[in-house]
MARVEX-660853 format. One line per field, with one value per atom (N, C-alpha, C): x, z, y; residue in three letters; chain; residue number from 1. Coordinates in nm, 3 decimals, padded with zeros to 5 digits, m for minus. Atoms other than C-alpha are relative to their C-alpha. Layout:
c1 = c(X, ...)
c3 = c(Z, ...)
c2 = c(Y, ...)
res = c(ala, ...)
chain = c(A, ...)
n = c(NUM, ...)
This chain:
c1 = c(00.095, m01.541, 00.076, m00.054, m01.437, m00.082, 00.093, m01.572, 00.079, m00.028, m01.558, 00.022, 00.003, m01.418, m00.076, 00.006, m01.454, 00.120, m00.106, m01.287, 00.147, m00.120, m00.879, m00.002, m00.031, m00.901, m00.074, 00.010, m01.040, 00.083, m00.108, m00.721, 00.095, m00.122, m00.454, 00.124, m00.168, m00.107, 00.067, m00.057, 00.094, m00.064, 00.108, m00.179, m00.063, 00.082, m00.418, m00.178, 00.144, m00.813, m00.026, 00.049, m00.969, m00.101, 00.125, m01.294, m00.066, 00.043, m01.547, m00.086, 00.000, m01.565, m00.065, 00.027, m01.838, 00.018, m00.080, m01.675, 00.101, m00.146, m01.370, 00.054, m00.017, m01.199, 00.128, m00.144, m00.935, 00.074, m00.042, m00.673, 00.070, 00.001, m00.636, 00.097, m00.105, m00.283, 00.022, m00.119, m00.151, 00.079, m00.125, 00.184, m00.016, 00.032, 00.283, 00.067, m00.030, 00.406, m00.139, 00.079, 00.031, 00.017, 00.035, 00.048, m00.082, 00.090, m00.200, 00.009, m00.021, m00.222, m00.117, 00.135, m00.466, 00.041, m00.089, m00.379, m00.117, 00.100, m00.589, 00.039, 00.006, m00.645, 00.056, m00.073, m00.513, 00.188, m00.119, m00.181, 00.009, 00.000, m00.097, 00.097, m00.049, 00.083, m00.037, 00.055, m00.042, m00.183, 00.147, m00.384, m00.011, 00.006, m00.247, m00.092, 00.068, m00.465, 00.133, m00.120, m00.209, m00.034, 00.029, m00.375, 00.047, m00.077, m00.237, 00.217, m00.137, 00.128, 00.035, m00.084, 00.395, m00.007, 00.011, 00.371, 00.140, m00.208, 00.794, m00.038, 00.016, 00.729, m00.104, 00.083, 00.616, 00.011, m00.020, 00.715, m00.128, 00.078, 00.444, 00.046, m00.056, 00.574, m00.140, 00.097, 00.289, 00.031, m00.046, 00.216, 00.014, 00.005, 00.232, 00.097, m00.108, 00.536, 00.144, m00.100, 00.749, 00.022, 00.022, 00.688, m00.014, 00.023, 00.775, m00.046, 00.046, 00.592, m00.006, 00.003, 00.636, m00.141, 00.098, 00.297, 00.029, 00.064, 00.326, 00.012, 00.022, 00.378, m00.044, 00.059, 00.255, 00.132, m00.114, 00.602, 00.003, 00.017, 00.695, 00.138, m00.134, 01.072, 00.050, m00.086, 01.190, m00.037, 00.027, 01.050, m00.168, 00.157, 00.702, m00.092, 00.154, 00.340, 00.002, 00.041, 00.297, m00.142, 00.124, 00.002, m00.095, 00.063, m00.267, m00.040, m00.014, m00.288, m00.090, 00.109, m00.571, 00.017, m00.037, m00.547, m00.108, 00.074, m00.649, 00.050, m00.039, m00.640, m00.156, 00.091, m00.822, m00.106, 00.171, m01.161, 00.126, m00.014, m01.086, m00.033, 00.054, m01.286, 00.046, m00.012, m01.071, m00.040, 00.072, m01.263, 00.108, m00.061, m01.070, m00.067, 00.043, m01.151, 00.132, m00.082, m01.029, m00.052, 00.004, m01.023, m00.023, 00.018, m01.192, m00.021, 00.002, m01.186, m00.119, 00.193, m01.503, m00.107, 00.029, m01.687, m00.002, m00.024, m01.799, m00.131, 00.098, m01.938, m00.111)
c3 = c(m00.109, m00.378, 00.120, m00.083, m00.051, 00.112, m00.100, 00.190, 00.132, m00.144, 00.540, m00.012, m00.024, 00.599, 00.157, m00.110, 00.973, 00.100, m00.161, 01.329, 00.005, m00.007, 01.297, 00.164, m00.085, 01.626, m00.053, 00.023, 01.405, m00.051, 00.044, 01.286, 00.113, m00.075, 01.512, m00.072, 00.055, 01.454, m00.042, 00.016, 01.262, m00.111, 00.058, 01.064, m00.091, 00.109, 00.780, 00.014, 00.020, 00.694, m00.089, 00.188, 00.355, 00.053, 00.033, 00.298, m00.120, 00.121, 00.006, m00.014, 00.029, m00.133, m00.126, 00.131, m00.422, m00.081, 00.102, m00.676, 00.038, 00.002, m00.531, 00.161, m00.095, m00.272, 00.083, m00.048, m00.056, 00.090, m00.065, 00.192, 00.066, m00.085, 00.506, 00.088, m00.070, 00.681, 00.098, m00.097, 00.995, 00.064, 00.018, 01.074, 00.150, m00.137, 01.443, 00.017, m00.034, 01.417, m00.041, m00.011, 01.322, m00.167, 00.079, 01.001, m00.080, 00.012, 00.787, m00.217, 00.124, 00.409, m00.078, 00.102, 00.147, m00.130, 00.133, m00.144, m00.084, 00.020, m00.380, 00.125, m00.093, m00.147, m00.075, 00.019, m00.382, m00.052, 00.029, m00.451, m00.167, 00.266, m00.896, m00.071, 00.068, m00.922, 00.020, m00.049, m00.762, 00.056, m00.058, m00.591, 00.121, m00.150, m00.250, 00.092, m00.122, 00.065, 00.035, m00.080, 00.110, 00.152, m00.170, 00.446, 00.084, m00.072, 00.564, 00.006, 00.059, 00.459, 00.133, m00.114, 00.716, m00.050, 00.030, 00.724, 00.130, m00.102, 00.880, m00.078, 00.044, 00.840, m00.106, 00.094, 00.490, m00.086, 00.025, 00.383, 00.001, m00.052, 00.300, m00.107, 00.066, 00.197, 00.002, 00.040, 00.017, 00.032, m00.069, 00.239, m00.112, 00.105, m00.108, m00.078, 00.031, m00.255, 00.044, m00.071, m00.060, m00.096, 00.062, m00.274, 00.073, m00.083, m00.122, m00.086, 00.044, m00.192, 00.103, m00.089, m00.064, 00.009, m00.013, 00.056, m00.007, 00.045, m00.008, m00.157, 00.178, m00.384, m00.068, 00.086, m00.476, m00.057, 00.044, m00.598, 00.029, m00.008, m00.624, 00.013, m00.052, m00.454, m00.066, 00.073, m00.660, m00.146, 00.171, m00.990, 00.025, 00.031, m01.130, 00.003, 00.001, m01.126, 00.121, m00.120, m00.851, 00.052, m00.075, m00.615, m00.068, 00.015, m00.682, 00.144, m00.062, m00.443, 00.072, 00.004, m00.263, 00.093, m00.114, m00.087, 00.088, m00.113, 00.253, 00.124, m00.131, 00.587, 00.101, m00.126, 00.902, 00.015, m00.030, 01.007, 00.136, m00.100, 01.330, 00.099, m00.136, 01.532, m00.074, 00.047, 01.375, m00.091, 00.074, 01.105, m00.113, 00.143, 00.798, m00.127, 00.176, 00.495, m00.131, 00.131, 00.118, m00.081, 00.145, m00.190, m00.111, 00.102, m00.463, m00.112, 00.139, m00.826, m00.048, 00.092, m01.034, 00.106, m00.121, m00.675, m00.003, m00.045, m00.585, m00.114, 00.186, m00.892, 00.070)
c2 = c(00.018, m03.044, m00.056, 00.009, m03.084, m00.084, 00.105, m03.433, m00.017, 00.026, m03.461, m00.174, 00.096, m03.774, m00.105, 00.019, m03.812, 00.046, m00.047, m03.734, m00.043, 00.045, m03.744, m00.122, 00.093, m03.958, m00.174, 00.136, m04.253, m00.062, m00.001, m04.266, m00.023, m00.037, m04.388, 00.002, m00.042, m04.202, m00.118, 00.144, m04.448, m00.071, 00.141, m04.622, 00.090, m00.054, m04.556, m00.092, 00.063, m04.648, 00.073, 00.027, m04.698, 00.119, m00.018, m04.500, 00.050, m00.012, m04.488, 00.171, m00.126, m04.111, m00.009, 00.079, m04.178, m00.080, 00.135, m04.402, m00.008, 00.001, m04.306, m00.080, 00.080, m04.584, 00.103, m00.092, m04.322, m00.039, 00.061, m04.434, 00.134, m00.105, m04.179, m00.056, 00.028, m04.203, 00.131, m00.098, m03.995, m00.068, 00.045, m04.036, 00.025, 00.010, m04.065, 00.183, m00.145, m03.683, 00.091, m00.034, m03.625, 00.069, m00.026, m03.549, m00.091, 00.077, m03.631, m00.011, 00.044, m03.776, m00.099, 00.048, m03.898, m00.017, 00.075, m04.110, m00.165, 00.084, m04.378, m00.157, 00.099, m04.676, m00.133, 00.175, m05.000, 00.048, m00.011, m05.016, m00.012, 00.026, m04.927, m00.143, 00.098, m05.258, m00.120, 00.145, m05.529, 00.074, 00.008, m05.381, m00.027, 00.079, m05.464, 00.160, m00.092, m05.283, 00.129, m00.069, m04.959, 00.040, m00.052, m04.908, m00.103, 00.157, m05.283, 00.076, m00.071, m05.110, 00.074, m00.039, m05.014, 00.192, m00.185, m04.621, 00.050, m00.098, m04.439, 00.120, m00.162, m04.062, m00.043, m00.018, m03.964, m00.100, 00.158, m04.348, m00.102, 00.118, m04.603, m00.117, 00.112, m04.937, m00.078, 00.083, m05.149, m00.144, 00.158, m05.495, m00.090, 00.086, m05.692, m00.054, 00.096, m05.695, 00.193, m00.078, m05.363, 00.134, m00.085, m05.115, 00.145, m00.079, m04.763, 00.139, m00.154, m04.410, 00.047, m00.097, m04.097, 00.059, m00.047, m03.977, 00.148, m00.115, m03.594, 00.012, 00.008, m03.662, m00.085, 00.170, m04.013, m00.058, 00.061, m04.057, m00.163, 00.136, m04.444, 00.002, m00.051, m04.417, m00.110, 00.127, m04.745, 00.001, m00.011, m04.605, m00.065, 00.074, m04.725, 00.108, m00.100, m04.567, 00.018, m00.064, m04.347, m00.018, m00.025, m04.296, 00.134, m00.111, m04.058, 00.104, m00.054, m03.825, 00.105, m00.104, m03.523, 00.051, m00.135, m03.256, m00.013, 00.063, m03.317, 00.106, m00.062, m03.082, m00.030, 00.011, m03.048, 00.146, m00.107, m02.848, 00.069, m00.065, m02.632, m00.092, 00.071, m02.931, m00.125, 00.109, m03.177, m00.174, 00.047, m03.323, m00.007, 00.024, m03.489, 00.042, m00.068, m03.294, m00.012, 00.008, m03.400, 00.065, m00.040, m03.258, m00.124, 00.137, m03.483, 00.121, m00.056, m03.315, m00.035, 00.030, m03.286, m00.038, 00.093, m03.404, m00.080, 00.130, m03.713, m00.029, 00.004, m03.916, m00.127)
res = c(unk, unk, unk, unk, unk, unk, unk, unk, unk, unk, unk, unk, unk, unk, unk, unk, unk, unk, unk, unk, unk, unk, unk, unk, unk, unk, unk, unk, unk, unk, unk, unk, unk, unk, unk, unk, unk, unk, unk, unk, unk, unk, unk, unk, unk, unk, unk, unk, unk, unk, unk, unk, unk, unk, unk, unk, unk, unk, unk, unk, unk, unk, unk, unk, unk, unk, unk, unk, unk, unk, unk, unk, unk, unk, unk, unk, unk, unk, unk, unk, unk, unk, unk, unk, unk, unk, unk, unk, unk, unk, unk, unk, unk, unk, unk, unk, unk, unk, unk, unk, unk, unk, unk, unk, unk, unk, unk, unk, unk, unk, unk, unk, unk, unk, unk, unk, unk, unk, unk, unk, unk, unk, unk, unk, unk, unk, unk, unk, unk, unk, unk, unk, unk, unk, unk, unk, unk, unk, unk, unk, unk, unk, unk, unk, unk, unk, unk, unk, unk, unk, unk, unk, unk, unk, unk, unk, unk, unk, unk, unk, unk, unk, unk, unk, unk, unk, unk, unk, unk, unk, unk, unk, unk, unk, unk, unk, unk, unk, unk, unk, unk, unk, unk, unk, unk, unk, unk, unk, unk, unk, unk, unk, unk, unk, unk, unk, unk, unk, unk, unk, unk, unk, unk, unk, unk, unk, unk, unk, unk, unk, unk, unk, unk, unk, unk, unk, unk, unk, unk, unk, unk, unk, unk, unk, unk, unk, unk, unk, unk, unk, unk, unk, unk, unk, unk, unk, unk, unk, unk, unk, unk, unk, unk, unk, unk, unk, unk, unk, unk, unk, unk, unk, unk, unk, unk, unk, unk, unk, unk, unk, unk, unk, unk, unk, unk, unk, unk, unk, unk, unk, unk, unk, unk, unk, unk, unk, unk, unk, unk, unk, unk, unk, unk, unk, unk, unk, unk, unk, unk, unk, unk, unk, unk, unk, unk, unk, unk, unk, unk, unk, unk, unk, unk, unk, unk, unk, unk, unk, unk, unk, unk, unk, unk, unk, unk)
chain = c(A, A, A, A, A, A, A, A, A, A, A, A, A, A, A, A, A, A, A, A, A, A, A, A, A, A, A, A, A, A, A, A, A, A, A, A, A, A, A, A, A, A, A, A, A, A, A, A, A, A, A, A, A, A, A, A, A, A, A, A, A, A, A, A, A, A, A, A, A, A, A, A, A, A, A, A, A, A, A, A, A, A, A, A, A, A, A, A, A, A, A, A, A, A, A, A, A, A, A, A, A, A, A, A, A, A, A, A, A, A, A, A, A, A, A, A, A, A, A, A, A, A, A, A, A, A, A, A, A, A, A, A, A, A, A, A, A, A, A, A, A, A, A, A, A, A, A, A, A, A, A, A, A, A, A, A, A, A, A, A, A, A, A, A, A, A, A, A, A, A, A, A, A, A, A, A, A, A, A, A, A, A, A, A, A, A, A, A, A, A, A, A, A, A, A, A, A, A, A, A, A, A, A, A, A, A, A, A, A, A, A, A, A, A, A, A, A, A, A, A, A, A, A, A, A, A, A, A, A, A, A, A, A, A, A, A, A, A, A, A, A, A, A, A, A, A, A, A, A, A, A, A, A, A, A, A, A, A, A, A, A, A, A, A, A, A, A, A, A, A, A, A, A, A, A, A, A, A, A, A, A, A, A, A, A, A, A, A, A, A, A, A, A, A, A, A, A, A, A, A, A, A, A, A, A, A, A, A, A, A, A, A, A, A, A)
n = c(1, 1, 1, 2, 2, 2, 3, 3, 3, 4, 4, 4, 5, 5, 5, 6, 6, 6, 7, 7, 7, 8, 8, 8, 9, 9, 9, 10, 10, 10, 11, 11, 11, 12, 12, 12, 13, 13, 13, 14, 14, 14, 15, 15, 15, 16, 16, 16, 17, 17, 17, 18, 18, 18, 19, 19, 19, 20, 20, 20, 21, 21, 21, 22, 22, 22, 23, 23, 23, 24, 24, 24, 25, 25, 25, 26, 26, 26, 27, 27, 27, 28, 28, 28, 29, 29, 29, 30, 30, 30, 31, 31, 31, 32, 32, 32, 33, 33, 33, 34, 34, 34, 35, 35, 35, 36, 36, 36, 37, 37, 37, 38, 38, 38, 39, 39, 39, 40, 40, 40, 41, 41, 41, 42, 42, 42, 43, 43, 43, 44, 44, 44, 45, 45, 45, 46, 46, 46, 47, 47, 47, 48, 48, 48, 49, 49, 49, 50, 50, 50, 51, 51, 51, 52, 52, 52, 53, 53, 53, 54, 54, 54, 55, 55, 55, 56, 56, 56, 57, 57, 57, 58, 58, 58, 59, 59, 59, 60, 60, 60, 61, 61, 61, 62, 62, 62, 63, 63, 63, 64, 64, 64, 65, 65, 65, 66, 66, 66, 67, 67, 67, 68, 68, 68, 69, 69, 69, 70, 70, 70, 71, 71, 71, 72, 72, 72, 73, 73, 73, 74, 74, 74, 75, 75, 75, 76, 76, 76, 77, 77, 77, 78, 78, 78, 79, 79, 79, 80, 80, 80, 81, 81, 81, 82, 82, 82, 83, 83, 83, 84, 84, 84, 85, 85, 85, 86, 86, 86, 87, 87, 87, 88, 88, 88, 89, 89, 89, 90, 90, 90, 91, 91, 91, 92, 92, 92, 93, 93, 93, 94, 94, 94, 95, 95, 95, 96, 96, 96, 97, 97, 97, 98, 98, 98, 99, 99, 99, 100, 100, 100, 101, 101, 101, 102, 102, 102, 103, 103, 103, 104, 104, 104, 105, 105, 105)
């Protein structure tokens, strides 16, 4: 199933914001080259806010204890449990649309 999140300009380039997708908490990053990325919102080791987290390119380092993943794979670049991850593009009128599995519970 596929949820409109809202307008890529609530997003400034650079930065991320949480939002609640049924049960599911998601964390919405565009990068200052405008790309855009969608990944679970707590961090898998500590639980820190990844939207507080320094975001360099496809780089987001978790504000908690520096923990870096690559946002197009969830990878965890120092080892560990990765991110979960959802396929996320844009409408034609710039609307954030994800991909949630099974929809929204």
């Amino acid at each position: 199933m596929e949820i409109t999140i809202g307008p890529l300009s609530a997003i400034p380039p650079g930065e991320g914001r949480a939002f609640e997708v049924g049960s599911e908490r998601i964390a919405v990053f565009v990068t200052r080259e405008g790309r855009v990325f969608a990944t679970q919102a707590s961090c898998p080791h500590r639980g820190g806010p990844l939207v507080d987290g320094l975001l360099g390119g496809c780089t987001l380092i978790c504000p908690l204890h520096a923990q870096k993943f690559n946002l197009e794979t969830g990878e965890a670049l120092s080892g560990g449990e990765g991110l979960k991850t959802y396929p996320v593009r844009l409408s034609a009128t710039n609307q954030i649309l994800v991909r949630i599995e099974g929809g929204v519970g």
